[in-house]
KOLLUMFI-68054 format. One record per residue: residue in one letter; chain; x, y, z of N, C-alpha, C in turn. Coordinates in nm, 3 decimals, always signed. Last residue first. Layout:
<rs>
  aa  ch      nc1      nc2      nc3     cac1     cac2     cac3      cc1      cc2      cc3
   A   A        X        Y        Z        X        Y        Z        X        Y        Z
...
</rs>
This chain:
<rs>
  aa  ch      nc1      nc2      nc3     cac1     cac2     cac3      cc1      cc2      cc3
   X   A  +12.076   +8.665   +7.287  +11.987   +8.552   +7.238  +12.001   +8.583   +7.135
   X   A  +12.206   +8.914   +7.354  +12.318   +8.754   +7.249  +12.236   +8.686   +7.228
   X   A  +12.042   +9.077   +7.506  +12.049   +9.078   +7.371  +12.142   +8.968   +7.252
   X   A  +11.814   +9.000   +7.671  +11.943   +8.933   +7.671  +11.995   +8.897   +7.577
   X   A  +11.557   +9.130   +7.732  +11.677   +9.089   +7.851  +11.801   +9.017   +7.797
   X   A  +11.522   +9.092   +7.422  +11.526   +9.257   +7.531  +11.595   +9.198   +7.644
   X   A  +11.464   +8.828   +7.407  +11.573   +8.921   +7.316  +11.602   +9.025   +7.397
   X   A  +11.236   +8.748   +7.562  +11.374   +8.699   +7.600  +11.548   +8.771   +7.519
   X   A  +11.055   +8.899   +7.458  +11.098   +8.936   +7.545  +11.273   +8.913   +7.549
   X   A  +11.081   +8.760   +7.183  +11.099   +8.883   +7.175  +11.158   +8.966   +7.344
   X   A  +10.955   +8.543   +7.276  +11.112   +8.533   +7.251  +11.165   +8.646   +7.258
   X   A  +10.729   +8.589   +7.408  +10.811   +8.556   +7.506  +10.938   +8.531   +7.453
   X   A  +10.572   +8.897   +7.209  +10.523   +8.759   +7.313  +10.739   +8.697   +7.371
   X   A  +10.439   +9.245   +7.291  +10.596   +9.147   +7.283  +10.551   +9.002   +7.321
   X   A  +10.233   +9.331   +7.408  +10.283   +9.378   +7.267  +10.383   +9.327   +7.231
   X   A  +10.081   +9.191   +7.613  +10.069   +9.171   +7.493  +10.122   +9.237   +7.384
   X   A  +10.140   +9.299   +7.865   +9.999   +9.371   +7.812   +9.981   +9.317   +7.664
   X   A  +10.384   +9.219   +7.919  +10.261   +9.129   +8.007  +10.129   +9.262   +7.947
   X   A  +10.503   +9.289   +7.762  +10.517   +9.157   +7.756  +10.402   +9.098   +7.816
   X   A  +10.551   +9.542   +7.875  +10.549   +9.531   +7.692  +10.480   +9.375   +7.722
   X   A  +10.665   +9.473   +8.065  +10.529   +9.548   +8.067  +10.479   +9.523   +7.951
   X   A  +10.876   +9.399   +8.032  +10.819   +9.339   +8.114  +10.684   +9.341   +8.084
   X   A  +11.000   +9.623   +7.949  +11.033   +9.500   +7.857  +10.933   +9.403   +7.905
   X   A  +11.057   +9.806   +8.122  +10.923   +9.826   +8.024  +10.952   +9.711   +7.942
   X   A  +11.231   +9.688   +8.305  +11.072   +9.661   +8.402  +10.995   +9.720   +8.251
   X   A  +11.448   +9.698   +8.135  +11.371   +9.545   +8.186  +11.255   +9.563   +8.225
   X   A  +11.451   +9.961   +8.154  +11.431   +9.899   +8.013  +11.372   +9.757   +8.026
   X   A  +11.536  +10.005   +8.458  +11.390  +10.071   +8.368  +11.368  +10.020   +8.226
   X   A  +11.647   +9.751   +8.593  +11.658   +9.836   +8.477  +11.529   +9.877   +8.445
   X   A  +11.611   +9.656   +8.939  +11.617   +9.652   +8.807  +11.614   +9.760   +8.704
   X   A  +11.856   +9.485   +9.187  +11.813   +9.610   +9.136  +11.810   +9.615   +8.942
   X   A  +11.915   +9.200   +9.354  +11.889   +9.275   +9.235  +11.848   +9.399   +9.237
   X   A  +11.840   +9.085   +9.599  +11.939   +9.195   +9.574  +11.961   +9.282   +9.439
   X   A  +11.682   +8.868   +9.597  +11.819   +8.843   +9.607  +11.908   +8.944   +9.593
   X   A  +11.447   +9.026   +9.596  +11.475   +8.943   +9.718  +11.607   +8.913   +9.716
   X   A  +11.458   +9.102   +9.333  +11.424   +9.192   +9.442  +11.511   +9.144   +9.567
   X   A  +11.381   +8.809   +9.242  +11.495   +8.907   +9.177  +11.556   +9.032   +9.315
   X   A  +11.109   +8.759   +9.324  +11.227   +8.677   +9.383  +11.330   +8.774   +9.314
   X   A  +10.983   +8.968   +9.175  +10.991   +8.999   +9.330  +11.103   +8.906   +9.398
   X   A  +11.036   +8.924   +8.931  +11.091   +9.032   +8.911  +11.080   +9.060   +9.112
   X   A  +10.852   +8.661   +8.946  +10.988   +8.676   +8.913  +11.061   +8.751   +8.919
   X   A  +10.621   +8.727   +9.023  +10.678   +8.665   +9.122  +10.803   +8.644   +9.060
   X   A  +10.549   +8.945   +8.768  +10.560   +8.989   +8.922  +10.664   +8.855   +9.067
   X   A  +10.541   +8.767   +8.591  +10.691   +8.879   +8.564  +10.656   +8.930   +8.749
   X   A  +10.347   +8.548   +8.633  +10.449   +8.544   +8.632  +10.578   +8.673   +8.638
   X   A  +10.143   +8.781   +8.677  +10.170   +8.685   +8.803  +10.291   +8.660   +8.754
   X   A  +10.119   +8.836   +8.408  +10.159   +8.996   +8.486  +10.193   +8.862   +8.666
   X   A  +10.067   +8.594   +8.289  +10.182   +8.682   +8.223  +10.233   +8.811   +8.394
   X   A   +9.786   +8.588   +8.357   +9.909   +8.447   +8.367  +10.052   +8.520   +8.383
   X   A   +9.674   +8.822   +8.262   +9.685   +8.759   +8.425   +9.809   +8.692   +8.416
   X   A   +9.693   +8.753   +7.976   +9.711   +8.895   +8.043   +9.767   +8.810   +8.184
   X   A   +9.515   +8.501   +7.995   +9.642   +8.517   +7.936   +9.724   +8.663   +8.011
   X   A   +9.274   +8.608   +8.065   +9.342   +8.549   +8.119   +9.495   +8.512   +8.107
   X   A   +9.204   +8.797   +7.852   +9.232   +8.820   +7.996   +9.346   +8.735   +8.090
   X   A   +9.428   +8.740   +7.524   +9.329   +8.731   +7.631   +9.362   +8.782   +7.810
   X   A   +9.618   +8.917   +7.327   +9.590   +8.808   +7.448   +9.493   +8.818   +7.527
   X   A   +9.655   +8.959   +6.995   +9.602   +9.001   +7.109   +9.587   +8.870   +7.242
   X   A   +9.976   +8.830   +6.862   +9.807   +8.801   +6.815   +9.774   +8.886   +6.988
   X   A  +10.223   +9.092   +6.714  +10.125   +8.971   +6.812  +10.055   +9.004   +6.817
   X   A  +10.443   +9.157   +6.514  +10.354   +9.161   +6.528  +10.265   +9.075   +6.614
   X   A  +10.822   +9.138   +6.508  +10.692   +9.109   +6.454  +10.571   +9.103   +6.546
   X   A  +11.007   +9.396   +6.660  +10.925   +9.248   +6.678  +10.822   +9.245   +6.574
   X   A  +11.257   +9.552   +6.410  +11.104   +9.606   +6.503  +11.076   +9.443   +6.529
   X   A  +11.477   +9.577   +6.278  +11.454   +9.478   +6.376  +11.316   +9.473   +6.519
   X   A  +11.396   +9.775   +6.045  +11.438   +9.622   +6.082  +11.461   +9.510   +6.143
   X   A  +11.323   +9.969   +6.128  +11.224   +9.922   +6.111  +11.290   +9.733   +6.040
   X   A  +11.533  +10.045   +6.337  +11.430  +10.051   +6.384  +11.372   +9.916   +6.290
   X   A  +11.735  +10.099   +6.104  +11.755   +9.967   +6.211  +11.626   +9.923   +6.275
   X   A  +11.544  +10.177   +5.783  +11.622  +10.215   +5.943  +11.607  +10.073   +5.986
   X   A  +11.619  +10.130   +5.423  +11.565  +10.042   +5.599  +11.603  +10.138   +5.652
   X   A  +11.636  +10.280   +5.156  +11.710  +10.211   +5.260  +11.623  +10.209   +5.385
</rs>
C-alpha cells in the first residue's frame, strides 16, 4: 500500500536555469511585496511554497496547488 505522501508527491522538474531562477524569485518577490502592502500577513507554508518554486523544485501548477488546495 501507497502513503498519501508518496501519492500525491509533485512530479518531478526539469532544472531551471539562471535566468529562469531570477524571473521566478522577481516575480514571487513583487507579488508577495504588493500582498504586504495591502495588509496581508503571510503563511510560513506560502513563503516555503514560494521558495520551493523559485529554486525550481515545484514548477507553477504544483505551486498553484500549495496556495490553493481546491485547484
Amino acid at each position: 500500500m501507497s502513503s498519501a505522501k508518496t501519492l500525491f508527491a509533485p512530479a518531478p522538474v526539469a532544472p531551471i536555469s539562471d535566468e529562469e531562477r531570477a524571473r521566478r524569485e522577481k516575480a514571487v518577490e513583487w507579488t508577495l511585496a504588493a500582498q504586504r502592502r495591502q495588509g496581508y500577513t503571510h503563511d510560513p507554508l506560502i513563503e516555503d511554497a514560494c521558495q520551493s518554486f523559485v529554486a525550481g523544485q515545484i514548477d507553477l501548477a504544483e505551486l498553484g496547488r500549495r496556495l490553493n488546495p481546491a485547484l
